[in-house]
C-alpha positions in Angstrom: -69.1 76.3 51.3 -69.0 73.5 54.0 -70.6 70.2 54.5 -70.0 67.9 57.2 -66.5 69.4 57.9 -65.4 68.5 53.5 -64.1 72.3 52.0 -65.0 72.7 48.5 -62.9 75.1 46.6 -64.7 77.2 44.2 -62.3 76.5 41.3 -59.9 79.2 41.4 -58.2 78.3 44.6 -54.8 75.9 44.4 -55.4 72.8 46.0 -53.4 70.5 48.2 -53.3 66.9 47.5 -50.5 66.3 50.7 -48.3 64.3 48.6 -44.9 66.4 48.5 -42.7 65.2 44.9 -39.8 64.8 46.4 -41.2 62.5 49.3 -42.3 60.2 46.6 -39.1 60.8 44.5 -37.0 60.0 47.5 -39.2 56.9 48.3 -38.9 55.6 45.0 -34.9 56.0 45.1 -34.5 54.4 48.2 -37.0 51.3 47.3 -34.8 51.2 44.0 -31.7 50.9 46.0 -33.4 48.2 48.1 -34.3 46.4 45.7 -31.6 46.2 43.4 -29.5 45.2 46.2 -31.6 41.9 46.5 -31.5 41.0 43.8 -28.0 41.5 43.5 -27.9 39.4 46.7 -30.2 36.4 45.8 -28.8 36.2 42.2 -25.3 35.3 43.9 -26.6 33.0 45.9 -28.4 31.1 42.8 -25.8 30.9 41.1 -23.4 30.1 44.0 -26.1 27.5 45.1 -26.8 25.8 41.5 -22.8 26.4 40.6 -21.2 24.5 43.1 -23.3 21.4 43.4 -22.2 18.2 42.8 -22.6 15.0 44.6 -20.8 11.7 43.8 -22.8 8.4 43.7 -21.1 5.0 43.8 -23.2 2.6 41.4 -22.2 -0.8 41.3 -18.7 0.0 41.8 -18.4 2.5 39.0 -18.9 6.2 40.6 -21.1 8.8 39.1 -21.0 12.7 39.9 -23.7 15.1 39.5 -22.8 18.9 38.6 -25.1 21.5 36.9 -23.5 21.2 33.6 -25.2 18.5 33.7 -28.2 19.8 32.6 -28.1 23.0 30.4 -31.5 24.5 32.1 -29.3 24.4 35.2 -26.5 26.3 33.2 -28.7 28.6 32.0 -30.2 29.6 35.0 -26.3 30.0 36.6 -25.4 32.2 33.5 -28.6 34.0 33.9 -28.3 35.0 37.5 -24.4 35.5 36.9 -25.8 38.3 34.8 -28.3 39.8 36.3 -25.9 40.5 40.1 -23.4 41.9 37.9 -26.5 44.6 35.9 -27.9 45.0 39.9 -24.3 45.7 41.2 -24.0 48.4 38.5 -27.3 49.6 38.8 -27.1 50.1 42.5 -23.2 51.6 41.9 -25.5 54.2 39.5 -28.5 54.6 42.4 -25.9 55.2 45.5 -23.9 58.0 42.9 -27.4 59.5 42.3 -28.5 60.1 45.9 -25.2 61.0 47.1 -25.0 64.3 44.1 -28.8 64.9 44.8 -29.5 64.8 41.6 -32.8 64.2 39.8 -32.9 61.7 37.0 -33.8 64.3 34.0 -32.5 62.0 30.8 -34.8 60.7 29.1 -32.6 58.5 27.2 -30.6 57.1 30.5 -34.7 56.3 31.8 -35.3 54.5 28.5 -31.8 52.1 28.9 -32.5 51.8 32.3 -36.2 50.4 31.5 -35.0 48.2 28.8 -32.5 46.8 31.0 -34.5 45.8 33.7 -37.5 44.7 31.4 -34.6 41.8 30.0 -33.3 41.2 33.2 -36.8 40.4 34.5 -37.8 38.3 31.3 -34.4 36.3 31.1 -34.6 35.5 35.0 -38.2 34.4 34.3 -37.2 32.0 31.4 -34.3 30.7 32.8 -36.7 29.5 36.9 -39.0 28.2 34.3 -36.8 26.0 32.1 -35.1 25.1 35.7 -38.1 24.7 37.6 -39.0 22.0 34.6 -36.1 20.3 34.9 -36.3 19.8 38.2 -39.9 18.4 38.2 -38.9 15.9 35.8 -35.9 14.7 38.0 -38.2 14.9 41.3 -40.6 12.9 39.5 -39.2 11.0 36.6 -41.8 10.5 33.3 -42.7 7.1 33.0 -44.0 7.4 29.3 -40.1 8.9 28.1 -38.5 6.2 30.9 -37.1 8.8 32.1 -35.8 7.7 35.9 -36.5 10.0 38.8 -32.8 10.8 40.2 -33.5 12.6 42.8 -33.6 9.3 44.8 -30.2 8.5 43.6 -28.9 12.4 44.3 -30.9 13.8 47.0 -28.4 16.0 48.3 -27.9 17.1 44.9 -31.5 18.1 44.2 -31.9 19.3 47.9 -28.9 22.0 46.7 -30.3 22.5 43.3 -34.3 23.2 45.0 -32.6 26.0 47.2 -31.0 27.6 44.4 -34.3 27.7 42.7 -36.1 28.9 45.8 -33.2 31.5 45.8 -33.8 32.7 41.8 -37.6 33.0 41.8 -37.4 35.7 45.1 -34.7 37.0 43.1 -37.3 37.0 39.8 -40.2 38.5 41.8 -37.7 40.8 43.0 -36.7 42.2 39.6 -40.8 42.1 38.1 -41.3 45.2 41.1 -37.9 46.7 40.1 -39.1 47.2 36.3 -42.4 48.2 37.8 -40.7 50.6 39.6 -38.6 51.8 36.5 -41.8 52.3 34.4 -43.3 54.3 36.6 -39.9 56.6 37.0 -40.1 56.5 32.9 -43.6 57.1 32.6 -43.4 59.4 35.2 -40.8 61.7 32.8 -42.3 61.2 30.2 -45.2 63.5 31.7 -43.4 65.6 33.5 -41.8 66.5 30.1 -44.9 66.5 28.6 -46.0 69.2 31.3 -43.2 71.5 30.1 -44.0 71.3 27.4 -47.7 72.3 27.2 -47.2 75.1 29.6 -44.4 76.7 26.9 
């Protein structure tokens, strides 16, 4: 039966949905690969960025330097990055192995560690901007109620340096909330293939 040009099949006829698996399994590798790459990328630079700053600041004769141990949400968010390029660098070690062998990821285990990983990668990176990102408001701004100074007009280059690193984490962040969207679906994804198998036995 036809109407206006849209086949119906009468039920017993296979249908095609013209999405091939293995396009979508080798999209999904290749944006994995992508991805983990930036991140591995932008976490560096953080924590280069954040790590190396320091400025020195000559107040009334006595001078003052300014380093990111300075402020432990500054240390976290080194630490935190520092972390998450050196899971990304093995992740994308794993990614670049797996595409080079062909093979498909079947282990359900590995998908589970893999998840987990990149759920606490994403939630630590997210804790850490936020805590810095604080920080950083209250040194931009100052809080007049705490007399807390704002010493970003004693350091700008400092902050300047510090801001960029920031910038640099939350890409990096956003970056690694699509990665463990992207290892969810890859889970879930196994979890019904597996499922399928096992209805059809």
């Amino acid at each position: 039966m036809n109407y206006l040009g849209v086949g119906i099949s009468p039920g017993n006829v296979p249908v095609y949905h013209g999405t091939n698996p293995m396009v979508i399994e080798r999209r999904v590798r290749i944006s994995e690969l992508l991805l983990r790459c930036l991140i591995c990328v932008l976490s560096v630079l953080t924590a280069f960025l954040v790590g190396t700053d320091s400025q020195v600041k000559e107040i009334f004769s006595i001078q003052k330097k300014a380093r990111f141990t300075d402020m432990e949400a500054l240390v976290f968010l080194v630490v935190a990055n520092g972390v998450a390029a050196a899971y990304s660098l093995v992740q994308v070690v794993r990614c670049v192995v797996t595409m080079v062998k062909g093979s498909v990821l079947v282990n359900k285990p590995l998908a589970w560690t893999i998840f987990s990983g990149d759920q606490a990668m994403a939630y630590l990176n997210v804790a850490a901007v936020g805590a810095a990102a604080q920080s950083a408001v209250f040194a931009k701004l100052g809080q007049t109620e705490l007399q807390w100074m704002k010493i970003c007009n004693l350091y700008g280059k400092f902050c300047n340096q510090v801001g960029e690193g920031i910038s640099m984490a939350v890409l990096a962040t956003v970056c690694m909330v699509l990665q463990s969207g992207i290892s969810a679906f890859t889970l879930f994804r196994l979890c019904g293939v597996n499922k399928a198998k096992g209805n059809s036995g």
